[in-house]
N, C-alpha and C positions, 0 to 999 in steps of 0.2 A: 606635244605642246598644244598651246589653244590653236584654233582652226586647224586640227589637224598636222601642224607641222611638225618635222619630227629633224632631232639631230643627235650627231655622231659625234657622244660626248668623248670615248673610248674607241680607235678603230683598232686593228691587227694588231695589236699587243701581243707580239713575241717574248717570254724569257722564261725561263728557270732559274730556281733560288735552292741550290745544292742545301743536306746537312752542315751546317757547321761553316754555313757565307752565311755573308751580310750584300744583301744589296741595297744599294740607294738609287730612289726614284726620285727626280728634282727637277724643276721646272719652275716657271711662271707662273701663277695663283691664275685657277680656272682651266690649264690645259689639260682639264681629267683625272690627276693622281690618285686624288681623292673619291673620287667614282670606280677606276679602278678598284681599290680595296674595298670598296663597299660593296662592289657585286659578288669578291672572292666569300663575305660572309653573308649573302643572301639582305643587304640591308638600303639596298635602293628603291626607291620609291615605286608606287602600285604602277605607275603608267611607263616604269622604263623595262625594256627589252634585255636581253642577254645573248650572245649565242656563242657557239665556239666549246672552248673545256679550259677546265683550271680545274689540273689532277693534284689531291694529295694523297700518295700512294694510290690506291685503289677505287678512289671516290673523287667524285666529278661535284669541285662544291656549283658547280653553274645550275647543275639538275638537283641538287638535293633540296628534300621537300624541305616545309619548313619547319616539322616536327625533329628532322634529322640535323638541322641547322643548331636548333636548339638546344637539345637533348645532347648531341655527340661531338659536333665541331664547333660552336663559339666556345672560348675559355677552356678548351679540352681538346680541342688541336688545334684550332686557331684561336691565338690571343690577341687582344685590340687594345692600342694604345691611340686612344679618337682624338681628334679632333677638335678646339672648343671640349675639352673635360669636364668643366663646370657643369653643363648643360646633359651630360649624362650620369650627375651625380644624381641621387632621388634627394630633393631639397629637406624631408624632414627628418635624417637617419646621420647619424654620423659619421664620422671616418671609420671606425673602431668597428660601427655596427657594417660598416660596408665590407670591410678585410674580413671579419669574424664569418660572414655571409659564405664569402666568396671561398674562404680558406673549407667552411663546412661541407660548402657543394664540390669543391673540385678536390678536394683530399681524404685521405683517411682520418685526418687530426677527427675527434671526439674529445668533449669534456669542457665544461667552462673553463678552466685554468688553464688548456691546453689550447684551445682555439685564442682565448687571449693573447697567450707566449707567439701561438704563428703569426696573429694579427700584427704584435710586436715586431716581430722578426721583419714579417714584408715590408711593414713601413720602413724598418731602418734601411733594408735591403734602397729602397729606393730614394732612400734621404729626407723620409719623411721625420720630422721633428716630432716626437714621443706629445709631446707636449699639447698637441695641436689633435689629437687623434680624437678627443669627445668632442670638437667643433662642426657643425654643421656644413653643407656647401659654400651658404654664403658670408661662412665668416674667413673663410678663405679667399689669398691673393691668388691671381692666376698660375704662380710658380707653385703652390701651393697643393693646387688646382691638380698642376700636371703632375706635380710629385706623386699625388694622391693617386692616378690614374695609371700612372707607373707600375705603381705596387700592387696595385687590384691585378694590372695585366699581366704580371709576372707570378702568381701565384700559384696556376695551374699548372706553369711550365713547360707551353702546348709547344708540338711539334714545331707548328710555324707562326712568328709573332709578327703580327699588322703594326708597325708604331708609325702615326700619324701626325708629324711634326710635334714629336714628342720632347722636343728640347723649349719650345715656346714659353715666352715669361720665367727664363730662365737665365740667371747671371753666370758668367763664363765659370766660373768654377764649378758650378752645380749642373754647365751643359756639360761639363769632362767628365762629371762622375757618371751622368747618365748615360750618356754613350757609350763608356768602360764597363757597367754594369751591364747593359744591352751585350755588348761584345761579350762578357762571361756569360752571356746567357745561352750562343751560340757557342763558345771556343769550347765546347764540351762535345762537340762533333754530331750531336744527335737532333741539334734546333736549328733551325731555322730564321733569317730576320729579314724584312723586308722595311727601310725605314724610306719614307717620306719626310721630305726634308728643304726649306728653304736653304740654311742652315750650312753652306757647303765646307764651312773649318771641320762643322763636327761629320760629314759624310767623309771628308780628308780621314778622318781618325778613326770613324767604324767600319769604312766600305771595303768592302773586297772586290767590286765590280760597282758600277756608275751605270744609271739607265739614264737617258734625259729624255724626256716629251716634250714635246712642243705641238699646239692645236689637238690634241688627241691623240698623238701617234708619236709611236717611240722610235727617233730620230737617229739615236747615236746608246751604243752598249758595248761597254768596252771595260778594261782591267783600270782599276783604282789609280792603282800607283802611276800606270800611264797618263790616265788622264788629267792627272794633276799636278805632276811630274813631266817626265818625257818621256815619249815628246808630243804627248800634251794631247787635248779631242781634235777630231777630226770635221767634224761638224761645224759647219760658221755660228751657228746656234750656241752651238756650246761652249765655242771659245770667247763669244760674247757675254756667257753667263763670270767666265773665270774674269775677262776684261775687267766686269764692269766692279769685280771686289777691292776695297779699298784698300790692300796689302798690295795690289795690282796695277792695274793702268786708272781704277776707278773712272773707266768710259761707261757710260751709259750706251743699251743696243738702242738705235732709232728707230723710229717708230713706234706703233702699240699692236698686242699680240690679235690675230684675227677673230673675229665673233664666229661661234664652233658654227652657229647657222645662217653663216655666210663667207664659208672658204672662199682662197681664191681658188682658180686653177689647178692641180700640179703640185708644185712645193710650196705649203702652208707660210713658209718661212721666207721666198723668193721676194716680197716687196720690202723686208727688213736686208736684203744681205746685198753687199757690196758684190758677190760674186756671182750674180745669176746673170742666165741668157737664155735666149730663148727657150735651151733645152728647158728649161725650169717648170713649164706651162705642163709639162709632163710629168706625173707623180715617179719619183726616184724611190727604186725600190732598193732595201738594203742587202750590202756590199761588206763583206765582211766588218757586220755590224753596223755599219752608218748609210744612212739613205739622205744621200746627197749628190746630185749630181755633177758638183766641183768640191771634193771633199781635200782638207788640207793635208799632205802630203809629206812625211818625214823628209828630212833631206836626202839627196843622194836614189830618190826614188821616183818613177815617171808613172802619169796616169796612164 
């Protein structure tokens, strides 16, 4: 950063995402999620750092060059559903000319008639309206948008797929399709899904394991149905995220989340939570999945 400063956008990010799960990362806007996937495709900026591994099979995407990024793993074993879509459309090409593109380079389809038909396919695959396919980027709404980015990222059918709050500007019928589709993208044992997500109805409906971050660091990682079920996260963080949804207590967590280049102490999260003490000052390392130092407790069980 300027004068030299530097910060820990992403720290010890532990997990694996099995064939044929879905996990969801979810957090608060800014605590990394999105830097996370960006470094698994080599796509964060000149001046940030890396270190560590993120294996897919055999290959370390953290070290691969950036000829091997390109050529062999975007769209070909990892697929990206980004972020802001519009903004990685090419503004003077169409939808049609984008899938036809896309369908050329990552498949065997050949043939004008044939690259058509797939082009066809993907959109609907993604609920893209037929209709809509010769319009440019910006005659497109932003559900539109993500539709669009949907179907591009599903075409390859890569090992492992990045979707990047891929439900945004999206009315609830058309987050359930997308989700379900996501899910048959994976329930075929061979894929891979890692969604980013504010989103937490549709992580309820695609996740098979739940990551939360908070400040950079992944807090609490636990089975789906637990955590949103019973009985329920572990993490005061994360109970504050189910808190504060409006099917819920719709409590809002107090406070505001800390600036990454100016933690406090210890536990990131210790000036938001009713349950710290002194221990807190002390970074909590995790504990069968949750790094908390007063983690919430099923009944009938003692710390």
């Amino acid at each position: 950063m300027p004068g030299g400063r530097r910060i820990a956008a992403v720290t010890d990010a532990h997990f694996d995402v099995a064939a044929g799960e879905c996990l969801a990362l979810i957090g608060e806007s800014g605590c990394g999620k999105s830097v996370l996937a960006s470094a698994l495709l080599g796509l964060l900026p000149a001046n940030a750092r890396t270190a560590g591994e993120a294996r897919l099979g055999d290959l370390d995407l953290l070290a691969a060059d950036e000829r091997t990024l390109a050529r062999t793993v975007r769209g070909r074993l990892v697929g990206l559903i980004p972020q802001s879509p519009a903004a990685h459309l090419t503004p003077v090409r169409t939808v049609r000319s984008h899938l036809q593109e896309t369908v050329a380079a990552l498949t065997d389809t050949r043939g004008r008639a044939a690259l058509r038909a797939a082009a066809e396919a993907a959109a609907e695959r993604a609920a893209f309206p037929a209709g809509h396919l010769d319009r440019h980027p910006h005659e497109l709404s932003g559900g539109l948008a993500q539709r669009a980015a949907t179907a591009l990222a599903l075409v390859g059918d890569a090992p492992l797929l990045l979707a990047d709050e891929p439900t945004t500007g999206l009315d609830r019928d058309l987050v359930d399709h997308t989700v379900d589709e996501l899910r048959r993208h994976v329930d075929t044992g061979r894929r891979s899904l890692l969604v980013i997500t504010h989103d937490l109805a549709a992580a309820r409906r695609i996740a098979d394991r739940v990551a939360v971050m908070y400040a950079g660091r992944i807090v609490e990682l636990t089975d789906a149905q637990a955590f949103f079920g019973t009985p329920g996260p572990r993490h005061p963080y994360s109970r504050g995220l189910l808190r504060a949804l409006p099917d819920r207590a719709f409590t809002a967590i107090p406070g505001m989340p800390p600036e990454l280049g100016n933690l406090p102490r210890g536990c990131a999260f210790a000036p938001r939570c009713d349950r710290a003490t002194d221990a807190c000052t002390a970074l909590p390392q995790p504990v069968d999945g949750t790094a908390c130092h007063h983690p919430h407790l099923p009944e009938g069980h003692r710390a």
